[in-house]
PAZAPA-4460 file (N, C-alpha, C; in steps of 0.05 Angstrom, whole numbers, plus 32768, in hexadecimal, padded with zeros to 4 digits):
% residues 57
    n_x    n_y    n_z   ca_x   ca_y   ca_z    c_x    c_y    c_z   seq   type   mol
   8011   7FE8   8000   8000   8000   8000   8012   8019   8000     1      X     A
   8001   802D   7FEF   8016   8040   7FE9   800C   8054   7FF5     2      X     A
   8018   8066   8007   800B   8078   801D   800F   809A   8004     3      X     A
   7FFA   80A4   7FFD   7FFB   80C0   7FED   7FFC   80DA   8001     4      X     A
   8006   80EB   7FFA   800A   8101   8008   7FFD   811B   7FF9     5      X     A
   7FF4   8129   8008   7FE4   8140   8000   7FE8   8155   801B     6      X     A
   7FEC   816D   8003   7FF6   8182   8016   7FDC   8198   8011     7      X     A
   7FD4   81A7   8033   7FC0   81B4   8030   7FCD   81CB   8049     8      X     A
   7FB8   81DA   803D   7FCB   81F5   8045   7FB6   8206   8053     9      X     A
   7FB8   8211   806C   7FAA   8221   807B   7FB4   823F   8081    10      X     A
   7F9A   8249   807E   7FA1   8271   8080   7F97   8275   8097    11      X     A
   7FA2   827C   80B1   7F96   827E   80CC   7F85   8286   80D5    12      X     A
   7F73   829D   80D8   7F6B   82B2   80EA   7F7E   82BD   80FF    13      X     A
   7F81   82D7   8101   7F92   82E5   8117   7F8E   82CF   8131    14      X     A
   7F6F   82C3   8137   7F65   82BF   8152   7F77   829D   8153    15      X     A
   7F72   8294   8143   7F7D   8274   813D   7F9B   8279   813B    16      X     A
   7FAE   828F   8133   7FC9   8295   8136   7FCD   829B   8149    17      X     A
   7FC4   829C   815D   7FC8   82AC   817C   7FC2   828C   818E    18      X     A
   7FAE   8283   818B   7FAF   826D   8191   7FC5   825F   818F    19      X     A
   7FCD   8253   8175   7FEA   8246   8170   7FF4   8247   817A    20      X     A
   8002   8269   817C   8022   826C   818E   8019   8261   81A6    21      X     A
   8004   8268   81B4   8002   8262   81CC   8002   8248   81D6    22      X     A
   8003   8231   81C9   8007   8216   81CD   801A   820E   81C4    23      X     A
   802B   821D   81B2   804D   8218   81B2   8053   821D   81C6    24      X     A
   804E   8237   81CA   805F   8244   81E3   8057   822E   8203    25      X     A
   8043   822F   8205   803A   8220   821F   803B   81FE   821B    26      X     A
   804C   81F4   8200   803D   81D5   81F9   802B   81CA   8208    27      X     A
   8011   81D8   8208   8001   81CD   820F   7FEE   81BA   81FA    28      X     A
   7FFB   819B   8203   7FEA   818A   81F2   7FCC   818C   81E7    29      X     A
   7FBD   818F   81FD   7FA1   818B   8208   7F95   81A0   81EB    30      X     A
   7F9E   81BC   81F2   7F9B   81C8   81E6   7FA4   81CB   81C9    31      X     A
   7FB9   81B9   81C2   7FC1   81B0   81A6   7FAF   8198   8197    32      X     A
   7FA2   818F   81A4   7F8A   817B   819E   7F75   8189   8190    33      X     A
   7F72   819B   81A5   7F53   81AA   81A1   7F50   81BC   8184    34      X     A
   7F6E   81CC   818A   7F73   81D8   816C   7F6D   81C8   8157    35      X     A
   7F81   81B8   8156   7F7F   819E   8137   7F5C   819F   812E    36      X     A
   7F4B   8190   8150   7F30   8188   8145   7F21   81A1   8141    37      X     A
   7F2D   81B6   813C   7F16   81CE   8144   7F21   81E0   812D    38      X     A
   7F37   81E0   812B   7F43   81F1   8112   7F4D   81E7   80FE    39      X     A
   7F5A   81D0   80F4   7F6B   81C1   80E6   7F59   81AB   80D8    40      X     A
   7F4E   819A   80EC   7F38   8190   80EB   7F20   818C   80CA    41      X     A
   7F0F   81A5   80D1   7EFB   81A7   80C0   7F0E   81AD   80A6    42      X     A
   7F29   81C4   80A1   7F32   81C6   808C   7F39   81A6   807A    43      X     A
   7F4B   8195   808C   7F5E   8176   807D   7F36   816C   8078    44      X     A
   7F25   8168   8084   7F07   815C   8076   7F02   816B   8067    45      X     A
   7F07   8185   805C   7EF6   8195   8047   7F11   818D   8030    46      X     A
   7F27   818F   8037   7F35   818A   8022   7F39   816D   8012    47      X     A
   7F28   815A   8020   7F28   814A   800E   7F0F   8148   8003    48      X     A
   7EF9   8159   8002   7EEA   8152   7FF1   7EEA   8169   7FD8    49      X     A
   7EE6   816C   7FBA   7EE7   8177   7FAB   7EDB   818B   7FAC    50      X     A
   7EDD   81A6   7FAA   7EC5   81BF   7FA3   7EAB   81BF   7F9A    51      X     A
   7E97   81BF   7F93   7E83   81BA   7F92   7E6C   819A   7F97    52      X     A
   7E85   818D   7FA9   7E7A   8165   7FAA   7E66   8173   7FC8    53      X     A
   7E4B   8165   7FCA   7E41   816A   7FE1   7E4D   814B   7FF2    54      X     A
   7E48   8151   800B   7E59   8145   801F   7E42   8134   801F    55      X     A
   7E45   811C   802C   7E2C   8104   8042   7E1B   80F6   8023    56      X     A
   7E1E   80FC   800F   7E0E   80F6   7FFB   7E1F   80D9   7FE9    57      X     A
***
């Protein structure tokens, strides 16, 4: 099995950039979780589906 790679690319918000540092700075795991499912998250699911494909269908 051949593992494919796909690169996807995120534009922050000031509020989600402020966040970041702040869980570098503090490595706070807990809070590096939450980011991923809450910011990161919905982008890597929207990026695999095509532009106009409706989702659940």
């Amino acid at each position: 099995m051949v593992a494919r790679r796909k690169q996807v690319v995120f534009t922050l918000d000031e509020s989600a950039l402020i966040w970041l540092r702040r869980i570098i700075t503090d490595r706070d795991e807990a809070e590096a979780l939450k980011f991923v499912l809450e910011v990161l998250g919905p982008g890597v699911n929207e990026s695999e589906h095509p532009p106009g494909i409706i989702k659940g269908i």
